[in-house]
N, CA, C and O atoms as a GROMACS GRO file, in nm:
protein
  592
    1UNK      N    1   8.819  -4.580   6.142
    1UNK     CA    2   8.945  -4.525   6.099
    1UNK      C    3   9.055  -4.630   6.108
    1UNK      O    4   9.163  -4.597   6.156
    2UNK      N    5   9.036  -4.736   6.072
    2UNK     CA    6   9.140  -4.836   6.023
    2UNK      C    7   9.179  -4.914   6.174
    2UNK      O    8   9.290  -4.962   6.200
    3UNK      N    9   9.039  -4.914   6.280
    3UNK     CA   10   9.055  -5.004   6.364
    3UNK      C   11   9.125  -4.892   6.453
    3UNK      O   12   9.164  -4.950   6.554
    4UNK      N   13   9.158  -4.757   6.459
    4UNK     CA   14   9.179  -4.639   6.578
    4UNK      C   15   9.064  -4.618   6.604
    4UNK      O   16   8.960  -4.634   6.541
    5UNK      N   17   9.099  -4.567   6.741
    5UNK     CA   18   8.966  -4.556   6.827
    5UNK      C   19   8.891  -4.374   6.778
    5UNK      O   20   8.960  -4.279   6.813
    6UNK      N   21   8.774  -4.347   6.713
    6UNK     CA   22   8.758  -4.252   6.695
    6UNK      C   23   8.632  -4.220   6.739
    6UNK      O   24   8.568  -4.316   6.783
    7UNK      N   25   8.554  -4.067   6.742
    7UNK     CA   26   8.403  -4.035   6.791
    7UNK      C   27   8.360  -4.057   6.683
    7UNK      O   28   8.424  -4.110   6.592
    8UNK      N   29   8.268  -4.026   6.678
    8UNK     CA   30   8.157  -3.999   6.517
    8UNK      C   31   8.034  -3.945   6.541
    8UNK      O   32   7.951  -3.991   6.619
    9UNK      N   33   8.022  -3.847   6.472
    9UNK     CA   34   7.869  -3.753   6.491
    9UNK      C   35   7.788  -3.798   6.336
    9UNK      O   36   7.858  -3.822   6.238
   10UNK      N   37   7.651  -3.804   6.329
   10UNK     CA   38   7.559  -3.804   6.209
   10UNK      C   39   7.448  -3.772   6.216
   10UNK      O   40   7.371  -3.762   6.311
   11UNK      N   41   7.438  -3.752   6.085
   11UNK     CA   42   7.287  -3.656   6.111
   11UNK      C   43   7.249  -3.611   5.967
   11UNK      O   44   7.313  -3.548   5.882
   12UNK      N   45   7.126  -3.662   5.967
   12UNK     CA   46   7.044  -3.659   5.855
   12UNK      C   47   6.882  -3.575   5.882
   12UNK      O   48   6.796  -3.571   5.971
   13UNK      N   49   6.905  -3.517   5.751
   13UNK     CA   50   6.798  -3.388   5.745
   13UNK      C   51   6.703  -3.457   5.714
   13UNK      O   52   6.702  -3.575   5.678
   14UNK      N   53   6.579  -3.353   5.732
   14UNK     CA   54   6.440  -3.468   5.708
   14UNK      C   55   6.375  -3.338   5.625
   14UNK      O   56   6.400  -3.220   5.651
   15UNK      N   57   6.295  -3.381   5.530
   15UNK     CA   58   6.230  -3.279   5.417
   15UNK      C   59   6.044  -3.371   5.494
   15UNK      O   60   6.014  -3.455   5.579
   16UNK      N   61   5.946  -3.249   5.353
   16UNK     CA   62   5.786  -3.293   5.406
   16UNK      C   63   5.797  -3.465   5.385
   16UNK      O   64   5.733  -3.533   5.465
   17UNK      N   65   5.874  -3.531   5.282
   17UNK     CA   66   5.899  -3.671   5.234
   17UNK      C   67   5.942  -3.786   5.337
   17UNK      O   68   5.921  -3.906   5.325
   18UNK      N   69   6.012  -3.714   5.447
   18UNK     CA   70   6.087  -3.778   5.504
   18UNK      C   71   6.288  -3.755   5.510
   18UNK      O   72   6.361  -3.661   5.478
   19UNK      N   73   6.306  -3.854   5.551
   19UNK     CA   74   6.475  -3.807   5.498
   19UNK      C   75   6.509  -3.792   5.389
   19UNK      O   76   6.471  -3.868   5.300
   20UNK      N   77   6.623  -3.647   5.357
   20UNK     CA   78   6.649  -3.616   5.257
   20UNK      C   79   6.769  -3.716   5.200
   20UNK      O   80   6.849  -3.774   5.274
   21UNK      N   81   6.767  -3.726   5.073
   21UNK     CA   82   6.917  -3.806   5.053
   21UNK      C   83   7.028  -3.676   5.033
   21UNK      O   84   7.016  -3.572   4.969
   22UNK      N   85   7.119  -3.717   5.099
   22UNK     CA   86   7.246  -3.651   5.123
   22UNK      C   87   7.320  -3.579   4.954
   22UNK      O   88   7.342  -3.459   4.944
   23UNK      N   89   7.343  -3.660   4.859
   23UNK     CA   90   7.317  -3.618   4.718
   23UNK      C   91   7.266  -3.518   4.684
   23UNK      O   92   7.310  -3.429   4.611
   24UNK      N   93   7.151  -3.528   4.747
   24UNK     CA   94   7.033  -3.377   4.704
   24UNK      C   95   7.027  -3.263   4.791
   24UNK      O   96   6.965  -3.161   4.765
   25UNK      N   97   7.088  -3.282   4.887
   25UNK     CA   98   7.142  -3.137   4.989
   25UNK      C   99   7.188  -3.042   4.904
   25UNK      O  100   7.275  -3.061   4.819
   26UNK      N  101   7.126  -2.932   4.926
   26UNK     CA  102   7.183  -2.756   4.848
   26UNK      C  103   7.300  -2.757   4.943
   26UNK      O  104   7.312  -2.818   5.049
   27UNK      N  105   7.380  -2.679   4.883
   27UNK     CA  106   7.502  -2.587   4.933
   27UNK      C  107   7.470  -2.572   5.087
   27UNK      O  108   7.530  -2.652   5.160
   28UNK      N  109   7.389  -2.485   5.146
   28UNK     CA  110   7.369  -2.418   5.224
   28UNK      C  111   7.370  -2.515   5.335
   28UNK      O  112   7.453  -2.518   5.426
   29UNK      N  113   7.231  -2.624   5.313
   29UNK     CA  114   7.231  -2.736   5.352
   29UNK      C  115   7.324  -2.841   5.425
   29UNK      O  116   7.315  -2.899   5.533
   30UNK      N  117   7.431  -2.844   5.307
   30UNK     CA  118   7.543  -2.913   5.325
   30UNK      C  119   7.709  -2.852   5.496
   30UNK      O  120   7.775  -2.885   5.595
   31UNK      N  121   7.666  -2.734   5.383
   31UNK     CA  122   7.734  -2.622   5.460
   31UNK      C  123   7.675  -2.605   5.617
   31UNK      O  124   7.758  -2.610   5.708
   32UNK      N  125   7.515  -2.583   5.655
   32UNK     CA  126   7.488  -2.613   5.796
   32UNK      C  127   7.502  -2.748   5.907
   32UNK      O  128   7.522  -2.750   6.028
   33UNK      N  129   7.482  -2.865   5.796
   33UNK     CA  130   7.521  -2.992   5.893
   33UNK      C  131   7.641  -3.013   5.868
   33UNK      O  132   7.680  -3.100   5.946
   34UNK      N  133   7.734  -2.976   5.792
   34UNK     CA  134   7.916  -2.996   5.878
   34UNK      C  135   7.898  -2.905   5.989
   34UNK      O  136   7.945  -2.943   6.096
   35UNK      N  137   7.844  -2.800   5.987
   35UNK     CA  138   7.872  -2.702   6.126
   35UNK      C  139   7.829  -2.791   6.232
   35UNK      O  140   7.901  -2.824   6.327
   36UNK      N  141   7.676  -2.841   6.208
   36UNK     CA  142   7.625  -2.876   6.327
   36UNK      C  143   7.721  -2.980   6.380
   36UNK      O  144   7.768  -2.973   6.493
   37UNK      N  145   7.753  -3.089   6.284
   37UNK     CA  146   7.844  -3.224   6.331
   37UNK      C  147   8.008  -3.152   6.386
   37UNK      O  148   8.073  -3.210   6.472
   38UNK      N  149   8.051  -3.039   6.331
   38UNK     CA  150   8.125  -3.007   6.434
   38UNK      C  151   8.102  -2.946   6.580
   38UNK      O  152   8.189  -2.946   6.667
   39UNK      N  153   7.979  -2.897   6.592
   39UNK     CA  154   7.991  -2.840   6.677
   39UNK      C  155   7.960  -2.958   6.795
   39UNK      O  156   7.979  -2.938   6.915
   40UNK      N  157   7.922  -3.054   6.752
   40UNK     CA  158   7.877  -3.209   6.854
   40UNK      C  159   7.975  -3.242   6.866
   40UNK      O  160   7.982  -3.279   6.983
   41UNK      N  161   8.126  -3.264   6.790
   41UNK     CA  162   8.212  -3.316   6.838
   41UNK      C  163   8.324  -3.203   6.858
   41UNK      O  164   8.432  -3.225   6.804
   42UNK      N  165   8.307  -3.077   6.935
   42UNK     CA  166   8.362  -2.956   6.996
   42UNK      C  167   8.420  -3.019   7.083
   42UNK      O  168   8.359  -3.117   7.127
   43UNK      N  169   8.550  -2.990   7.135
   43UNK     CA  170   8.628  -3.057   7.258
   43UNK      C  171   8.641  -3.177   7.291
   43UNK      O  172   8.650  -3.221   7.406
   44UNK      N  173   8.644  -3.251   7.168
   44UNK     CA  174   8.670  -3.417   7.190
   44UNK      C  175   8.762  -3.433   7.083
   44UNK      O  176   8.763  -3.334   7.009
   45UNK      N  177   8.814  -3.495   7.062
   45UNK     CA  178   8.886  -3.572   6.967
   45UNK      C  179   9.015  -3.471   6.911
   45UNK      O  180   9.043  -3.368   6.972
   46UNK      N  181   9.082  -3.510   6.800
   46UNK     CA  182   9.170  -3.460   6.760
   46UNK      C  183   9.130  -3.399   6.581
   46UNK      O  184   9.157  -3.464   6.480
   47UNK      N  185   9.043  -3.222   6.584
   47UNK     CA  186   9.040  -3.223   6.478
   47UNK      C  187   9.140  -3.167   6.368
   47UNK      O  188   9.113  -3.089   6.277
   48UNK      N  189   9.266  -3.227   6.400
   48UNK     CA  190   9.336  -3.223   6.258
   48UNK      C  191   9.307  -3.381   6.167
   48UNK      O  192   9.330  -3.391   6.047
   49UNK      N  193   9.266  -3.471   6.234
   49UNK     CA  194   9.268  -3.576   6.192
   49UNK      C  195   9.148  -3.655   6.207
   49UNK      O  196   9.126  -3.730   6.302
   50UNK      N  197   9.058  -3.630   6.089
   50UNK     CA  198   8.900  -3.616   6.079
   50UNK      C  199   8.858  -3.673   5.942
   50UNK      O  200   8.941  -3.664   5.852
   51UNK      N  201   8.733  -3.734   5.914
   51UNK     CA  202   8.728  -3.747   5.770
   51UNK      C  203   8.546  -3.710   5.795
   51UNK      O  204   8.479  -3.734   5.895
   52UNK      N  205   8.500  -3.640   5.660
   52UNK     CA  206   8.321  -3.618   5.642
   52UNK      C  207   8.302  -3.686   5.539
   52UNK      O  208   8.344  -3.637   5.434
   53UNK      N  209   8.252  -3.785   5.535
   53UNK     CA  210   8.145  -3.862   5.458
   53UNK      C  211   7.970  -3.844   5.430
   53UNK      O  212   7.881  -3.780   5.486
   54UNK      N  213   7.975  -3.916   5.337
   54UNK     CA  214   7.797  -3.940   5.350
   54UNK      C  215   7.777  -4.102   5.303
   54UNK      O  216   7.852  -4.164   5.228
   55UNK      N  217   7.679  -4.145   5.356
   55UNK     CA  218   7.592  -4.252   5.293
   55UNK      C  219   7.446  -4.186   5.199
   55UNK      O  220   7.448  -4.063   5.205
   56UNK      N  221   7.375  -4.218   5.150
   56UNK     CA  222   7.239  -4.166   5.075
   56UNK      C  223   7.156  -4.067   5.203
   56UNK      O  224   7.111  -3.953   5.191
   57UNK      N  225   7.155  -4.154   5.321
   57UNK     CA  226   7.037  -4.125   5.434
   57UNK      C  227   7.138  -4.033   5.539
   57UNK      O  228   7.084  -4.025   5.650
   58UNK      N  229   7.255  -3.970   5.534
   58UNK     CA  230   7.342  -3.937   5.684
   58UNK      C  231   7.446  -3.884   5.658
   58UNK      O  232   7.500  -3.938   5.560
   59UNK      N  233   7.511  -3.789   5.707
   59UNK     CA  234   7.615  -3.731   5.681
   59UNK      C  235   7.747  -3.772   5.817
   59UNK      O  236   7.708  -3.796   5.931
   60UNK      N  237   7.841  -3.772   5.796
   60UNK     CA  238   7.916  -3.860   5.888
   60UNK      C  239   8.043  -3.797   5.936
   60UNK      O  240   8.137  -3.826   5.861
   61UNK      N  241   8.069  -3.735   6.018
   61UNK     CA  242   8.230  -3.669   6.095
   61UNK      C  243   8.269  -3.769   6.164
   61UNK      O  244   8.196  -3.803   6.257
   62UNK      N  245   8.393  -3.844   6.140
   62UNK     CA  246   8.493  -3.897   6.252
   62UNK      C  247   8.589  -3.802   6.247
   62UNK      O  248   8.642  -3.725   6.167
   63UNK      N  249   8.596  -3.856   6.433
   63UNK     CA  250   8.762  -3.778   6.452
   63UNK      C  251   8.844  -3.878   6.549
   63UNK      O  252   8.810  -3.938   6.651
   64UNK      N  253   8.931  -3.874   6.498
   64UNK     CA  254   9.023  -3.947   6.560
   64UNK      C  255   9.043  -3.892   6.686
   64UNK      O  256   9.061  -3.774   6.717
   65UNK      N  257   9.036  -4.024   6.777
   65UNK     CA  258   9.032  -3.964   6.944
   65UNK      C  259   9.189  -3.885   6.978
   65UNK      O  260   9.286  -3.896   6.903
   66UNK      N  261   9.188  -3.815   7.092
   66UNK     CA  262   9.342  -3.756   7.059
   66UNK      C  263   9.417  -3.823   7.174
   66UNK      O  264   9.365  -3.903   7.250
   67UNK      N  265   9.577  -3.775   7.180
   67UNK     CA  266   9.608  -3.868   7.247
   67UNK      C  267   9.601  -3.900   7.419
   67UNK      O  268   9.630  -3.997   7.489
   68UNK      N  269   9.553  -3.777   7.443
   68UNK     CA  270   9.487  -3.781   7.583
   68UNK      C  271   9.360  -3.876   7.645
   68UNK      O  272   9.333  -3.913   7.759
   69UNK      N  273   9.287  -3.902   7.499
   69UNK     CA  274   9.140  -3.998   7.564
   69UNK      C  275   9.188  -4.101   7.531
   69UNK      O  276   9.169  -4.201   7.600
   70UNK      N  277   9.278  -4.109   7.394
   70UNK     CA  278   9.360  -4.303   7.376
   70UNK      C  279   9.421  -4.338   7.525
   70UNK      O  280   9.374  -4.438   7.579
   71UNK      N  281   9.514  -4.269   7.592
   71UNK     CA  282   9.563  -4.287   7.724
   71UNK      C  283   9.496  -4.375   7.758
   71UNK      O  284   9.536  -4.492   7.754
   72UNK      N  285   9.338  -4.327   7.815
   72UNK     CA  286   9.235  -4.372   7.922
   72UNK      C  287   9.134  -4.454   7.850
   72UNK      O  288   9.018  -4.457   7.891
   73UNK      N  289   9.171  -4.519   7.745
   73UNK     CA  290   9.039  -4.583   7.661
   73UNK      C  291   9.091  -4.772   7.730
   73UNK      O  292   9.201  -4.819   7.761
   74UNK      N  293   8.982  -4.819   7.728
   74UNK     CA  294   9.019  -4.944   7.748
   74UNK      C  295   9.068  -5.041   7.661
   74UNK      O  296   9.019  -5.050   7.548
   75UNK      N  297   9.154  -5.111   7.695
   75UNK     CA  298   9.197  -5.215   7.571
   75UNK      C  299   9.130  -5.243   7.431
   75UNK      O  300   9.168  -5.217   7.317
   76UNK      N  301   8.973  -5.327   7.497
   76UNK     CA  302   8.897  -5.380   7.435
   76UNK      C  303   8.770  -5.325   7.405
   76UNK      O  304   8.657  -5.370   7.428
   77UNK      N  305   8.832  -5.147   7.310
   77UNK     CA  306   8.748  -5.069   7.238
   77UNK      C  307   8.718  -5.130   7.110
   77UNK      O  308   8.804  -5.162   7.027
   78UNK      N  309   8.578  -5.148   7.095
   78UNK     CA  310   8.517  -5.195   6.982
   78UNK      C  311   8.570  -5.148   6.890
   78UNK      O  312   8.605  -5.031   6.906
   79UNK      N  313   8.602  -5.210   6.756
   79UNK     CA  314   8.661  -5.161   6.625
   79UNK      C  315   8.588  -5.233   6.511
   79UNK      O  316   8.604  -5.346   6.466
   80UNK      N  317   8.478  -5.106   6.467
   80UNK     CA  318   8.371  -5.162   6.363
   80UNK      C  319   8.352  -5.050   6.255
   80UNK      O  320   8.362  -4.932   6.288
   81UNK      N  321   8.327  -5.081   6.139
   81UNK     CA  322   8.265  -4.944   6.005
   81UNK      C  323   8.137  -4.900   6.042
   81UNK      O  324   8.038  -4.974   6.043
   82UNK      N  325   8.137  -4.761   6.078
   82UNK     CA  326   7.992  -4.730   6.084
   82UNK      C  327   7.896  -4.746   5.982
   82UNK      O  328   7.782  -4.780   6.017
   83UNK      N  329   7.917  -4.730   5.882
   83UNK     CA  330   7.852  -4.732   5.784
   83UNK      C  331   7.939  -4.725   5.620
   83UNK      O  332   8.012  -4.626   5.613
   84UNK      N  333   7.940  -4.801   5.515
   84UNK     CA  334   7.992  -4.794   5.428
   84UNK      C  335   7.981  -4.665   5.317
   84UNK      O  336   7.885  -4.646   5.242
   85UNK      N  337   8.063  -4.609   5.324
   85UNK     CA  338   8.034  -4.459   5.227
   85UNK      C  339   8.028  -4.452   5.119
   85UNK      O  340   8.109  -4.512   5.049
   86UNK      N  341   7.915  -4.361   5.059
   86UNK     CA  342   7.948  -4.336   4.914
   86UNK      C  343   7.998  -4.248   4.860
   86UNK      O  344   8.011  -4.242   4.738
   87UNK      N  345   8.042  -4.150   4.951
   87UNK     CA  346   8.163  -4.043   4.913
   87UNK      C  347   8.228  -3.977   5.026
   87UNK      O  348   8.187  -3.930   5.132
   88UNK      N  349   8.337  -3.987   4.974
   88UNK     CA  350   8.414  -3.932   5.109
   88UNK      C  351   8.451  -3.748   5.094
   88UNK      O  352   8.546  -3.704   5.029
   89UNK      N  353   8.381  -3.689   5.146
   89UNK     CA  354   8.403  -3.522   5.094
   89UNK      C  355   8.540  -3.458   5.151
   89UNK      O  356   8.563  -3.351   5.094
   90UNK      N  357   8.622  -3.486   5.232
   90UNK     CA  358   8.694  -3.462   5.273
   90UNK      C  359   8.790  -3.573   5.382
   90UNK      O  360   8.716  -3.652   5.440
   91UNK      N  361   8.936  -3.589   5.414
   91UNK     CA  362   9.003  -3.662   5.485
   91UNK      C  363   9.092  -3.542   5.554
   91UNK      O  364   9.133  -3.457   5.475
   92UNK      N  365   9.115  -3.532   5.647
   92UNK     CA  366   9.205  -3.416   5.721
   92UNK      C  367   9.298  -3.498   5.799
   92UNK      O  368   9.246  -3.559   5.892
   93UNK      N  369   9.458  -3.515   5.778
   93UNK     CA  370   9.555  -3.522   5.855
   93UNK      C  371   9.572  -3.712   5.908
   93UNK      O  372   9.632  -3.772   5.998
   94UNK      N  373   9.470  -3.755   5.779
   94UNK     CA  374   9.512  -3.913   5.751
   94UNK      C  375   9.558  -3.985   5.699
   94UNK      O  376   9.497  -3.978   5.593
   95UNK      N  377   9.633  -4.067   5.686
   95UNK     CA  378   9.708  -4.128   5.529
   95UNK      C  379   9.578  -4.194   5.477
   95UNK      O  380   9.475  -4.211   5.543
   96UNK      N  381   9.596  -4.222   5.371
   96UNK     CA  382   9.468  -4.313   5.282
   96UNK      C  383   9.547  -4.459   5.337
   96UNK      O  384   9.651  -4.521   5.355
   97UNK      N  385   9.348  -4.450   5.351
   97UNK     CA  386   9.298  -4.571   5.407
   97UNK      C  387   9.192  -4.655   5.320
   97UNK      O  388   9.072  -4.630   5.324
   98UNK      N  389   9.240  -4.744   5.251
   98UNK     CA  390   9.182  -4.794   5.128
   98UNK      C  391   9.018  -4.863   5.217
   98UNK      O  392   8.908  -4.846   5.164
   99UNK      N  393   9.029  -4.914   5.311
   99UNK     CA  394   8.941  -5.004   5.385
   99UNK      C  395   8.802  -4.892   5.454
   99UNK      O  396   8.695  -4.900   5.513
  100UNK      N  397   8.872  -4.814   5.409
  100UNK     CA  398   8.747  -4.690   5.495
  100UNK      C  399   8.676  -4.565   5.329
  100UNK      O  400   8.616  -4.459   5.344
  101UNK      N  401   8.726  -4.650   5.151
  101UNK     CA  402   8.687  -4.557   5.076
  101UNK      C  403   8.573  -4.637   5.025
  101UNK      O  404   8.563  -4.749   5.076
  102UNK      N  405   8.466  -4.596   4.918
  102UNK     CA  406   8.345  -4.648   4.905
  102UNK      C  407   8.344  -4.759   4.818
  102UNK      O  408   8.413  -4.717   4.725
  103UNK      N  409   8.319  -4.845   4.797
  103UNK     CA  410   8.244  -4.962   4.738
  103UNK      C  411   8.250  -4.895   4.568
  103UNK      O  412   8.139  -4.858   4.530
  104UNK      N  413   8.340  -4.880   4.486
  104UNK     CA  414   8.309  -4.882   4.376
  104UNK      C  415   8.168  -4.903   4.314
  104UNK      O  416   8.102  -4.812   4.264
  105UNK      N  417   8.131  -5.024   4.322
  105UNK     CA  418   8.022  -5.074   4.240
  105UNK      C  419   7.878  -5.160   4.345
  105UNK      O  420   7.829  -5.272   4.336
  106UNK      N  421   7.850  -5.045   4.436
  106UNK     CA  422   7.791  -5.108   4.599
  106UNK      C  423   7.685  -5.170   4.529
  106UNK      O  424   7.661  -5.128   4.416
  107UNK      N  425   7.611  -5.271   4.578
  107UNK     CA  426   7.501  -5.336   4.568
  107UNK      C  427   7.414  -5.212   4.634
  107UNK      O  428   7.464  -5.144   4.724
  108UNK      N  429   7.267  -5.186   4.580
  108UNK     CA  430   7.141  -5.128   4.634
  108UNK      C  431   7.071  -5.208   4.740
  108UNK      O  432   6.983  -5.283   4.696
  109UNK      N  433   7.088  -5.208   4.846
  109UNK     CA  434   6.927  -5.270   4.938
  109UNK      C  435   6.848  -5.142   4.960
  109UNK      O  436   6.897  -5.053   5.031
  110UNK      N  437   6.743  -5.128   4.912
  110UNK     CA  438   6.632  -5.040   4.918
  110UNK      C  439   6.583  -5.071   5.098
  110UNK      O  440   6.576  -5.170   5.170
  111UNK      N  441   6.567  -4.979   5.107
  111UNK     CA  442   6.525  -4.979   5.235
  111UNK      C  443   6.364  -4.956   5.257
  111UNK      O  444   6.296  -5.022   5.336
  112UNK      N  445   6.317  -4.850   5.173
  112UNK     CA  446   6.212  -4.824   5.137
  112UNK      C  447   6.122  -4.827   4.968
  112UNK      O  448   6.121  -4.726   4.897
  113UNK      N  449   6.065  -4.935   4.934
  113UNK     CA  450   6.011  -4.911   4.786
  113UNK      C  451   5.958  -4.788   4.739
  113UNK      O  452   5.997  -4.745   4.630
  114UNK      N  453   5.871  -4.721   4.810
  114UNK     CA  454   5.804  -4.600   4.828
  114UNK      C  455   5.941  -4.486   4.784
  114UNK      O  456   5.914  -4.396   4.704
  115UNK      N  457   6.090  -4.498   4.841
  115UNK     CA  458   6.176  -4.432   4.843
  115UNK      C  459   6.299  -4.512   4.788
  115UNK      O  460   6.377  -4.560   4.870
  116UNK      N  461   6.328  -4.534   4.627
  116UNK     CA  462   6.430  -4.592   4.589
  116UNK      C  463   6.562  -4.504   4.610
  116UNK      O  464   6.674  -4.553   4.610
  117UNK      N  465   6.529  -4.338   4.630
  117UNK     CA  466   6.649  -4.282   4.637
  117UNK      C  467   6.765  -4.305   4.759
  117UNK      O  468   6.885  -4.279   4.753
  118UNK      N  469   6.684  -4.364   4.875
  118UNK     CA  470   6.722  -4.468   5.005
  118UNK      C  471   6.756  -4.528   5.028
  118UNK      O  472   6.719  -4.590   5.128
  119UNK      N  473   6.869  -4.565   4.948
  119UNK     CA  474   6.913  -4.709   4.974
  119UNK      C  475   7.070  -4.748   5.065
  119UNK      O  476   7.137  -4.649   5.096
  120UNK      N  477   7.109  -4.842   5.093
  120UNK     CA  478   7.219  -4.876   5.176
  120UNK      C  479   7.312  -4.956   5.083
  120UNK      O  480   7.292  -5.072   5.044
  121UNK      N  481   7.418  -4.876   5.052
  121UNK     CA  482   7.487  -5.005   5.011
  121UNK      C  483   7.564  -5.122   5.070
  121UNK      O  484   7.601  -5.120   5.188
  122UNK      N  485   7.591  -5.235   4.979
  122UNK     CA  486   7.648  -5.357   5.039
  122UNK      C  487   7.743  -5.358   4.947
  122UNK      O  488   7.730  -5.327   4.828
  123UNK      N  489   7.847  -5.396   5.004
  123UNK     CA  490   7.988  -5.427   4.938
  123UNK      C  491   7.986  -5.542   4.821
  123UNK      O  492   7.967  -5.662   4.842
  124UNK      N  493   8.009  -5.484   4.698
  124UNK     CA  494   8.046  -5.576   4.609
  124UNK      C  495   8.172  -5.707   4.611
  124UNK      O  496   8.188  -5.814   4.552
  125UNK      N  497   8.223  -5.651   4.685
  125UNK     CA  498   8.309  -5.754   4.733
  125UNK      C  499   8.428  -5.808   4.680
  125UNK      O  500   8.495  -5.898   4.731
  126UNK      N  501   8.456  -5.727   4.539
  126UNK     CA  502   8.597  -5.730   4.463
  126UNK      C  503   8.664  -5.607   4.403
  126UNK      O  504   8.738  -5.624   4.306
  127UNK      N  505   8.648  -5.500   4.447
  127UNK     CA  506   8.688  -5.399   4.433
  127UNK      C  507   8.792  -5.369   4.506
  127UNK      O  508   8.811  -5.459   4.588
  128UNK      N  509   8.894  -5.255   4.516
  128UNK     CA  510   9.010  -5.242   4.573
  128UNK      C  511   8.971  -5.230   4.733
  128UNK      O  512   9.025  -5.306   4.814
  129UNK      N  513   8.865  -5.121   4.776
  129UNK     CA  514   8.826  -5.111   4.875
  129UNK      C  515   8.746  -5.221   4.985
  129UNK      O  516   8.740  -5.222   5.108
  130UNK      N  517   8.705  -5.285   4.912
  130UNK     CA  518   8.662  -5.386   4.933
  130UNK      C  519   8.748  -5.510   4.973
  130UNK      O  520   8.744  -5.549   5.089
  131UNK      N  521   8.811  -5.562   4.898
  131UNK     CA  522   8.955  -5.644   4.885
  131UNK      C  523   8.979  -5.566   5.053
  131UNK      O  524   8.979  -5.623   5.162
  132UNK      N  525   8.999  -5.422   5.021
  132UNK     CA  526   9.105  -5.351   5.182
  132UNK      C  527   9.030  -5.414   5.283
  132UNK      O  528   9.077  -5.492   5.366
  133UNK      N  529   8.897  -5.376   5.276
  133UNK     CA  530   8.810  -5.440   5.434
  133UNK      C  531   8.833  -5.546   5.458
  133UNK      O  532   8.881  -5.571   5.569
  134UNK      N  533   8.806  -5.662   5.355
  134UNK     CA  534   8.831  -5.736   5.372
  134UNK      C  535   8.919  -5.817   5.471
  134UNK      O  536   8.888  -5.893   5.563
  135UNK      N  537   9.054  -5.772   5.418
  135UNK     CA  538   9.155  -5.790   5.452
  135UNK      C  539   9.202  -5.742   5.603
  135UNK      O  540   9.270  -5.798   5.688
  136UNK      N  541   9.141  -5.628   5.599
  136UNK     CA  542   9.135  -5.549   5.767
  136UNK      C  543   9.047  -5.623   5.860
  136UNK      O  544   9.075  -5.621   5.979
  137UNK      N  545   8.933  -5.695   5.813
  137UNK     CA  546   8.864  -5.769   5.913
  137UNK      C  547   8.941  -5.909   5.932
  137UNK      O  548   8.922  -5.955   6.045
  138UNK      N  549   9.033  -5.997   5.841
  138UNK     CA  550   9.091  -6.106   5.871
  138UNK      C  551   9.237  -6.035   5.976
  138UNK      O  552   9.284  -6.092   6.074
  139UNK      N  553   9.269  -5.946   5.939
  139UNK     CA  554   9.382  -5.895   6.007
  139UNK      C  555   9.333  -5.853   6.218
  139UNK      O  556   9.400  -5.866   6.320
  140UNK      N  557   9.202  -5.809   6.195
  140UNK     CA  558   9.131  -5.805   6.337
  140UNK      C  559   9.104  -5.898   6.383
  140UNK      O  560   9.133  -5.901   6.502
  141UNK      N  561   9.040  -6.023   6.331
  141UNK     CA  562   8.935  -6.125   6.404
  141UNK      C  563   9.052  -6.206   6.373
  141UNK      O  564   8.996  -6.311   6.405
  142UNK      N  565   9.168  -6.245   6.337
  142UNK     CA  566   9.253  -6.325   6.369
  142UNK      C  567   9.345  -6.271   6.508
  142UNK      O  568   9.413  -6.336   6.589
  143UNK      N  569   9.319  -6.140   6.499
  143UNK     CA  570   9.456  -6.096   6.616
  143UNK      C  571   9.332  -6.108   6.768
  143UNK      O  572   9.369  -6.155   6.876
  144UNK      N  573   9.188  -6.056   6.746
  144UNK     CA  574   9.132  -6.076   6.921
  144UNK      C  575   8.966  -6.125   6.903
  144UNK      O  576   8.884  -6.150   6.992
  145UNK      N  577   8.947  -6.128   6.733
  145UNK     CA  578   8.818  -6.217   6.722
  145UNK      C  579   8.671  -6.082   6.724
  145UNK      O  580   8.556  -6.114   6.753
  146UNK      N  581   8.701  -5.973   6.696
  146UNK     CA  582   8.621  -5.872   6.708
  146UNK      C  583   8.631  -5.839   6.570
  146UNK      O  584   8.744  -5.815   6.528
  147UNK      N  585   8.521  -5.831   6.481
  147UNK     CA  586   8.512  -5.806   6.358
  147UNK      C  587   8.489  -5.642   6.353
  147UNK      O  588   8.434  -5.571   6.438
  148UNK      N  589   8.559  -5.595   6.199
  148UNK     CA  590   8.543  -5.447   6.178
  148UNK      C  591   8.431  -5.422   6.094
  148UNK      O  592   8.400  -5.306   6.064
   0.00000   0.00000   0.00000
């Protein structure tokens, strides 16, 4: 969340195939793992200010920590992208954050041949969002040398 300290819950369904891709989740589907990922991050964080994503393989809740656990967090809380998204389904109570939206035009690394629907993307690397990370990781690793 733009280098704030936040939780993050994920969780990916598994079909007879293996993991399902997130894309191909029914309604219902979709609708039971936001419950579950809220109910993992129940009494932590601050959920007015939350975003649900997916990658192909995982479905993704951050919440911005609230200001009671920032208090007690240590200086030198890691500040990294969990994973680069390919859609962001919802943002709750954040300004847009260009550095945290998906890769326009992501490169495919297949993870599995057997499973092309699997794949991870990699940042194309000239897109607006892209350009943002970018820019957010020279703005970090110049100020304490910890990349995002």
């Amino acid at each position: 969340m733009e280098g704030h300290p936040a939780w993050m819950a994920s969780l990916s369904l598994r079909g007879a195939e293996g993991p399902i891709n997130v894309f191909k989740y029914s309604m219902a589907q979709m609708i039971r793992a936001t419950e579950l990922l809220r109910t993992a991050l129940r009494g932590v964080g601050n959920p007015e200010r939350e975003r649900l994503f997916h990658t192909n393989g995982c479905l993704y809740l951050h919440r911005a920590v609230s200001e009671r656990e920032r208090m007690i967090l240590p200086a030198a809380c890691p500040r990294s992208v969990a994973s680069l998204p390919l859609r962001v389904i919802y943002t709750r109570g954040l300004p847009p954050i260009p550095s945290t939206d998906p890769c326009a035009d992501p490169i495919r690394q297949v993870l599995n041949p057997a499973r092309p629907d699997l794949w991870t993307p990699e940042e194309c690397g000239e897109c607006p969002s892209c350009e943002a990370r970018k820019a957010r990781r020279l703005e970090v690793e110049g100020r304490d040398g910890v990349a995002v």
